[in-house]
C-alpha positions in Angstrom: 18.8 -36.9 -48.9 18.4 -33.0 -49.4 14.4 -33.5 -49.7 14.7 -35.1 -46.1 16.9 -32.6 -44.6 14.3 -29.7 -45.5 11.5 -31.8 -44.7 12.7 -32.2 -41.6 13.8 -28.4 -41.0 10.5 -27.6 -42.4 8.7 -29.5 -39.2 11.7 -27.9 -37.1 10.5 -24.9 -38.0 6.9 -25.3 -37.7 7.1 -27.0 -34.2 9.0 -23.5 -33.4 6.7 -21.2 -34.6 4.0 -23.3 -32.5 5.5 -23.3 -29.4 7.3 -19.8 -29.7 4.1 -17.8 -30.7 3.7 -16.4 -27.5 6.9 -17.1 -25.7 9.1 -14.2 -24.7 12.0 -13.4 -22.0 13.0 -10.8 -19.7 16.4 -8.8 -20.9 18.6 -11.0 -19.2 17.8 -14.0 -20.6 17.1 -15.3 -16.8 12.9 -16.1 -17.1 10.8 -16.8 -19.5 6.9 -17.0 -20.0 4.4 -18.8 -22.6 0.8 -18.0 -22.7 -1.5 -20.6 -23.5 -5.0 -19.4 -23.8 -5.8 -17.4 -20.0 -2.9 -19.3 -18.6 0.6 -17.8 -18.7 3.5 -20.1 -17.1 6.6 -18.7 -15.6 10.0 -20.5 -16.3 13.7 -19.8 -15.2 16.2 -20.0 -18.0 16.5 -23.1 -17.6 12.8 -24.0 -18.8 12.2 -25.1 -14.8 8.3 -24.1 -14.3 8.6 -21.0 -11.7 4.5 -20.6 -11.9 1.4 -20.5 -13.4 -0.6 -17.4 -13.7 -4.3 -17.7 -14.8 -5.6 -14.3 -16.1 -9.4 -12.9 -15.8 -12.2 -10.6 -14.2 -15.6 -10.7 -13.3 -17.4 -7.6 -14.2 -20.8 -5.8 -13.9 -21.1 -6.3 -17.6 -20.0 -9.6 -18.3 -17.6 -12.6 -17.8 -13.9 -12.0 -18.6 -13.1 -15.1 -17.2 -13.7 -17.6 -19.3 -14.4 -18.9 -22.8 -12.6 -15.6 -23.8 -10.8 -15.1 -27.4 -7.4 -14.4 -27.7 -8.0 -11.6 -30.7 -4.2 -10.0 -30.4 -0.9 -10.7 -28.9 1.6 -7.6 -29.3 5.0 -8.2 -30.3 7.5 -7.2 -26.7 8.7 -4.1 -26.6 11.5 -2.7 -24.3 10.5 -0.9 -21.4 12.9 0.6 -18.6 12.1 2.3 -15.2 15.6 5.0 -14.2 14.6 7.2 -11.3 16.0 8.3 -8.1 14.3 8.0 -4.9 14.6 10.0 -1.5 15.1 7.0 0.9 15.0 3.5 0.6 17.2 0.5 -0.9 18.6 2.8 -3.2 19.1 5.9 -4.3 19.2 5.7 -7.9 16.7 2.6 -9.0 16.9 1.2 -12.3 15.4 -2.1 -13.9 14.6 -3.7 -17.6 11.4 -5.7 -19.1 10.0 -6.8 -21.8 6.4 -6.2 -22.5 3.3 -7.5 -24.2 -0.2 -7.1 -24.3 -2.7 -10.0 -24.9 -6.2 -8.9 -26.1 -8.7 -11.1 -25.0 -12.8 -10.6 -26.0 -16.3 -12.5 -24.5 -19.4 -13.7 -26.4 -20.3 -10.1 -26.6 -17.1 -8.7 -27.5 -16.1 -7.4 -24.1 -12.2 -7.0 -24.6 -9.7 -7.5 -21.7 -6.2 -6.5 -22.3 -3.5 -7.8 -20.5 -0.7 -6.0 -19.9 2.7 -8.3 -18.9 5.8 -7.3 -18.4 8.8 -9.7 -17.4 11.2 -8.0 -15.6 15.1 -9.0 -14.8 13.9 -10.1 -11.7 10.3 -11.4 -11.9 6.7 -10.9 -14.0 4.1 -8.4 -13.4 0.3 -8.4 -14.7 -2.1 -5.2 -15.2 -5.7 -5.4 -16.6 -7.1 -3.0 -18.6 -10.7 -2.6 -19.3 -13.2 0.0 -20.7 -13.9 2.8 -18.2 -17.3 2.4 -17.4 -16.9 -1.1 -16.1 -16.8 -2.5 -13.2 -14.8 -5.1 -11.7 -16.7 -7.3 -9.4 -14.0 -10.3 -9.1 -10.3 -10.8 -9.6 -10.0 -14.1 -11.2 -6.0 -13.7 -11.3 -4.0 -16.6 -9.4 -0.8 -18.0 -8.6 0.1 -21.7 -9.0 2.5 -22.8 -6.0 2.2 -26.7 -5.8 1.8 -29.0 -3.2 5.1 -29.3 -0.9 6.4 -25.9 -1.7 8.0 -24.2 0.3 6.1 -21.3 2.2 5.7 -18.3 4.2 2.9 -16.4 4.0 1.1 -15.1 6.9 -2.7 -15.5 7.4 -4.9 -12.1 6.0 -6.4 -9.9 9.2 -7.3 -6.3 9.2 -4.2 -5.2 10.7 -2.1 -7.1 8.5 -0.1 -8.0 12.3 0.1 -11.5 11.6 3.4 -13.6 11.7 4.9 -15.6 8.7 4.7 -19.3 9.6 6.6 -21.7 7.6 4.3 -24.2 5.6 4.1 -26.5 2.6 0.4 -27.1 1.7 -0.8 -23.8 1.8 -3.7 -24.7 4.3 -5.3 -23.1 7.0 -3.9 -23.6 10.4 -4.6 -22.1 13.7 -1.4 -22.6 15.9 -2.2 -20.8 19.8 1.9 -20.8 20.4 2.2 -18.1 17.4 -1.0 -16.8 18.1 -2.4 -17.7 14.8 -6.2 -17.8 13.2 -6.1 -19.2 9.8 -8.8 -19.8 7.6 -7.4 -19.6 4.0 -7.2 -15.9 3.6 -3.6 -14.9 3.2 -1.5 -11.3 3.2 0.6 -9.6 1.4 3.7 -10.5 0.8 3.4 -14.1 -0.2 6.8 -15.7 -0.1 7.3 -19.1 -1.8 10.1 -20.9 -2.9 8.9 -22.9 -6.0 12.7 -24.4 -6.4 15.2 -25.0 -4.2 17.2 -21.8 -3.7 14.9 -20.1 -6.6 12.2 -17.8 -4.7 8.9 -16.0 -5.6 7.5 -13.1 -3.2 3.9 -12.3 -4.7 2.3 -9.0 -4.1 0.7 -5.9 -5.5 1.8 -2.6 -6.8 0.4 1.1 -7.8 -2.7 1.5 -5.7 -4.3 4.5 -6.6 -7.2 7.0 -5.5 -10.8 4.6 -5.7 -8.8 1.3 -6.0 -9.6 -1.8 -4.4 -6.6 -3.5 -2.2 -6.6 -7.4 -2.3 -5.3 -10.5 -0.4 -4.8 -13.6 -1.4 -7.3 -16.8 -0.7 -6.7 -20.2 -1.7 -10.2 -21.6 -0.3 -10.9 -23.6 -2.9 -7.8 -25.4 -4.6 -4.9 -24.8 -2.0 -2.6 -24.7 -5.1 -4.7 -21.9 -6.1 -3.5 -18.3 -4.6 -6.4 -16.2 -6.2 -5.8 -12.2 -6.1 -9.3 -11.6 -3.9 -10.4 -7.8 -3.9 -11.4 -6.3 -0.9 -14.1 -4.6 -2.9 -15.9 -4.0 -6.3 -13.4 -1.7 -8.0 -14.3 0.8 -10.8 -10.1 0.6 -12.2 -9.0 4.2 -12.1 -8.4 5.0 -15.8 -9.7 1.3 -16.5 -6.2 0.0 -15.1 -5.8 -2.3 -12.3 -3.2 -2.1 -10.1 -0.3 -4.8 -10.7 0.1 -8.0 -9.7 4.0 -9.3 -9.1 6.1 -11.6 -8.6 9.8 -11.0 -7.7 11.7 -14.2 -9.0 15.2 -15.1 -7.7 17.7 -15.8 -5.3 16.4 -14.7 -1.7 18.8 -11.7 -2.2 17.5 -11.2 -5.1 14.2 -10.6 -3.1 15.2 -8.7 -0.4 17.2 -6.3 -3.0 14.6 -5.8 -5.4 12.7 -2.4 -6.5 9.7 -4.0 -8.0 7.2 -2.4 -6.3 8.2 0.8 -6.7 9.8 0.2 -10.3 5.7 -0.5 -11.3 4.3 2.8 -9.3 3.0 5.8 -11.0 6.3 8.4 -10.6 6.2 10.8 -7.9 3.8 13.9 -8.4 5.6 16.0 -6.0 7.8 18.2 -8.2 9.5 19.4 -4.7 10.9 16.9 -2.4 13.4 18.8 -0.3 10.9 19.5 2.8 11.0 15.1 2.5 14.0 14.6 5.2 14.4 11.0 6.3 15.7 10.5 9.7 15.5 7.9 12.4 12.6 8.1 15.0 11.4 6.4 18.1 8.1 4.3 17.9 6.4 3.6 20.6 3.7 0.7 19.0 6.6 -1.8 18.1 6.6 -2.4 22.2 3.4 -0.9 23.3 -0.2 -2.0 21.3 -2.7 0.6 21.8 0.0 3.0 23.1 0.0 5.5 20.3 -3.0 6.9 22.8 -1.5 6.9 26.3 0.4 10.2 26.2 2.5 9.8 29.7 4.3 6.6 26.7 4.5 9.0 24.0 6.0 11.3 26.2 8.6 9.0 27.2 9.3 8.0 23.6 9.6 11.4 22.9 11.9 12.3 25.7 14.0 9.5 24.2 14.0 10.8 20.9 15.7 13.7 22.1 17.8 11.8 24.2 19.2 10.2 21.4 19.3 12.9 19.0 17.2 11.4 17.0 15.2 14.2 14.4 11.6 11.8 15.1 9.4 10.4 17.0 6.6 8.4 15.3 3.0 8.4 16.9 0.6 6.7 14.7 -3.0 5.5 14.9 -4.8 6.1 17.9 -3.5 9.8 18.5 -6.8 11.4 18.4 -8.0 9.2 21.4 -5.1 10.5 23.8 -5.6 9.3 27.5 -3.8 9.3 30.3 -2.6 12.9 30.0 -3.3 13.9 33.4 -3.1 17.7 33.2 -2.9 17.8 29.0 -5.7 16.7 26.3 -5.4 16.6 22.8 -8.4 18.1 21.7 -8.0 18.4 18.0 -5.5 18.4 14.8 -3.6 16.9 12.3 0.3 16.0 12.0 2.1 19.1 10.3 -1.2 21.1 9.7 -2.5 21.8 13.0 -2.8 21.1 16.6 -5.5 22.3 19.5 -4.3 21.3 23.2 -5.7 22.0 26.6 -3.3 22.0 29.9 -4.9 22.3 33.7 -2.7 24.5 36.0 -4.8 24.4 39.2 -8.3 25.7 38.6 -7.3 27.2 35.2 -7.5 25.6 31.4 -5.2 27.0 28.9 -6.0 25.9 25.4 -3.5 26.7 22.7 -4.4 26.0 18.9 -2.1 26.7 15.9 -1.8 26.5 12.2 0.8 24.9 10.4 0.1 25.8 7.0 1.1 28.9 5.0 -2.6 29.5 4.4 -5.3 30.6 6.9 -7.9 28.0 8.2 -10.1 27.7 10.8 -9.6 25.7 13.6 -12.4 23.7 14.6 -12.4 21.8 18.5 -14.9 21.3 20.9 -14.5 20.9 25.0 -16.2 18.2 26.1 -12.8 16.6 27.3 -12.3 19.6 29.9 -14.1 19.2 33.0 -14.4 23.1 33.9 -17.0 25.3 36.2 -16.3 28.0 34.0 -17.3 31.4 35.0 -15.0 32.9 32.3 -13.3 32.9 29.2 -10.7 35.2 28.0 -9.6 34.5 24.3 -6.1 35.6 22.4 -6.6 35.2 18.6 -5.0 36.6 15.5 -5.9 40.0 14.5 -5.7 41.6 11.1 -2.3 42.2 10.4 0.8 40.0 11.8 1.2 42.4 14.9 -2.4 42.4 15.8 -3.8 40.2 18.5 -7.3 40.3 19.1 -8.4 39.9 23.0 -12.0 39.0 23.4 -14.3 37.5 26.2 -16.6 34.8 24.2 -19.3 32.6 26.1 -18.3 29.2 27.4 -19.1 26.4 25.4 -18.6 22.6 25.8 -19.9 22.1 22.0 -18.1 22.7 18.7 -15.8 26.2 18.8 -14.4 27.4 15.5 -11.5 30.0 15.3 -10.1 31.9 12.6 -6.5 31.4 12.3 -3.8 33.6 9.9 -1.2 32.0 8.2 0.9 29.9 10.7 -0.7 31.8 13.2 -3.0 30.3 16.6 -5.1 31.5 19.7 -4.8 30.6 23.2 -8.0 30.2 25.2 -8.1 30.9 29.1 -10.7 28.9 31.2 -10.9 30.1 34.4 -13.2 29.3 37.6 -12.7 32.7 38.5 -14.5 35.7 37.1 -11.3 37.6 35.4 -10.3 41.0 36.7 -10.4 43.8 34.5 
């Protein structure tokens, strides 16, 4: 009898060791993942598959994709992210994971490390690689099966698509929602994998010389590969990460992840950083960032309000519509060059917004002017100085030195100017 009650915890504790050899949980206890070779699957705590991430990359010097060697797997170690943020959910952000690294080699003994961390509430993936390789293919992708629930709008330049609701995960067109599909899909992917249990599915710490991604699904529709926009050589031979937030749908909606995973702020100052409400005029008007009588309006509204903003975003260097005012140069909070009409007279004004001096560079081809003269107020030597000069009338390129939060103003006349 004893002989068969430690043979049998003896096989108890074998088939444990098997299947926990590469099984490890987030700090709450609530998910759980298991790797088995390149393919790491995702449960809730109550062992109810979630997903399954496949892991790999395609690169200039070899396949990291497949027929790889697991060589080590790390044992987890605590990791926590406490930091406050300016604006945003929350002030003070805090979260818990767990963390291990899976080394993977090729034939040729390529390695691939794979960094994963499972968080409280969901699982992130990084890649590391050796520096002087590039990545030519993302091989990372999301199980989500066949009647799933799904909302995940189709991938376009502007990322302006809506979210339509969907449970196969293929390509539609719909005219009503003004939708082109073709198996190309945007960040954030929402799914809900069981009922009441979701999965939102995007990416995280984008840095200087990464490559963004999307999502296609092309070739298996249960497949949601991690597509790069383009070859990426990883800064510091990291990718970015690839999430998932796991949980109830406020779960979701209150979660940090994305910024819990980016690099900490660089900006040791952040009091100039004052959040505030603004107007903004391209949630009603496409295209209207460049008609300046709207931005006016949006403006005036602003104020109206008492609102400290008013947001004018791409476009603004193509300003039409301005009747008597052109926007002839700049750059938001650095520097601006503007022309006005009164009559048969330009007035161009330029100034610097930094605390260094720069040189302001514009040309006129915007003005329409029979200019006989030009009368020029710029910065002297010395804060009290103001140089007056008459240069030579020029629809080409025009530089100007500027001080330190200084300008000029530029007079156009049709009129040869008294002296």
């Amino acid at each position: 009898m004893k002989l068969h009650i430690l043979f049998t915890l003896f096989l108890t504790s074998l088939c444990v060791c098997s299947y926990g050899k590469d099984l490890f949980e987030s700090p709450n206890h609530q998910l759980n993942a298991e790797l088995n070779g390149q393919s790491l699957t995702v449960y809730d705590k109550n062992r109810q598959m979630v997903t399954r991430i496949h892991l790999g990359l395609i690169t200039d010097r070899g396949n990291l994709d497949s027929d790889l060697v697991l060589k080590q797997s790390t044992a987890p170690k605590a990791v926590k992210a406490d930091y406050t943020m300016v604006t945003g959910k929350r002030i003070h952000c805090h979260n818990r994971a767990n963390e291990k690294t899976f080394t993977y080699a090729n034939a040729t003994n390529l390695t691939l490390d794979a960094i994963v961390r499972l968080y409280n509430d969901g699982i992130a993936i990084r890649y590391r690689i050796p520096q002087d390789v590039k990545v030519t293919d993302d091989r990372t992708s999301f199980f989500v099966a066949s009647g799933v629930n799904r909302w995940v709008a189709p991938y376009d330049f502007g990322n302006e698509q809506p979210f339509p609701y969907d449970t196969e995960g293929k390509a539609v067109n719909d005219r009503n929602m003004n939708i082109v599909a073709n198996g190309l899909w945007s960040y954030p992917a929402l799914m809900e994998p069981q009922k009441g249990l979701f999965m939102l599915i995007a990416e995280a710490d984008l840095r200087r010389n990464d490559s963004g991604s999307y999502l296609v699904n092309t070739d298996n529709s249960e497949q949601y590969k991690v597509q790069m926009v383009g070859p990426s050589a990883f800064c510091d031979g990291l990718s970015p990460w690839r999430f998932a937030i796991i949980g109830s749908l406020a779960d979701v909606v209150e979660s940090t992840l994305v910024t819990d995973l980016a690099t900490p702020c660089q900006i040791s100052d952040t009091d100039w950083i004052k959040p505030g409400v603004s107007s903004w005029i391209y949630w009603a008007y496409n295209h209207g960032s460049k008609d300046f009588m709207l931005v006016k309006q949006y403006i005036d509204l602003a104020a109206k309000m008492k609102w400290p903003y008013c947001l004018v975003d791409w476009e603004w260097p193509e300003m039409t519509n301005g009747g008597n005012t052109k926007f002839l140069a700049g750059y938001p909070g650095k520097s601006a060059v503007i022309a006005r009409r009164s009559g048969k007279v330009w007035y161009v004004a330029g100034i610097n917004g930094s605390d260094e001096s720069t040189v302001l560079s514009f040309n006129l081809k915007k003005i329409k002017s029979n200019s006989k003269s030009v009368l020029l107020f710029s910065d002297g030597e010395s804060e009290r100085d103001i140089k007056v000069t008459n240069p030579i009338y020029s629809s080409g390129n025009i530089s100007i030195a500027c001080q330190a939060r200084g300008g000029f103003l530029m007079v156009i006349n049709d009129h040869q100017f008294k002296q």
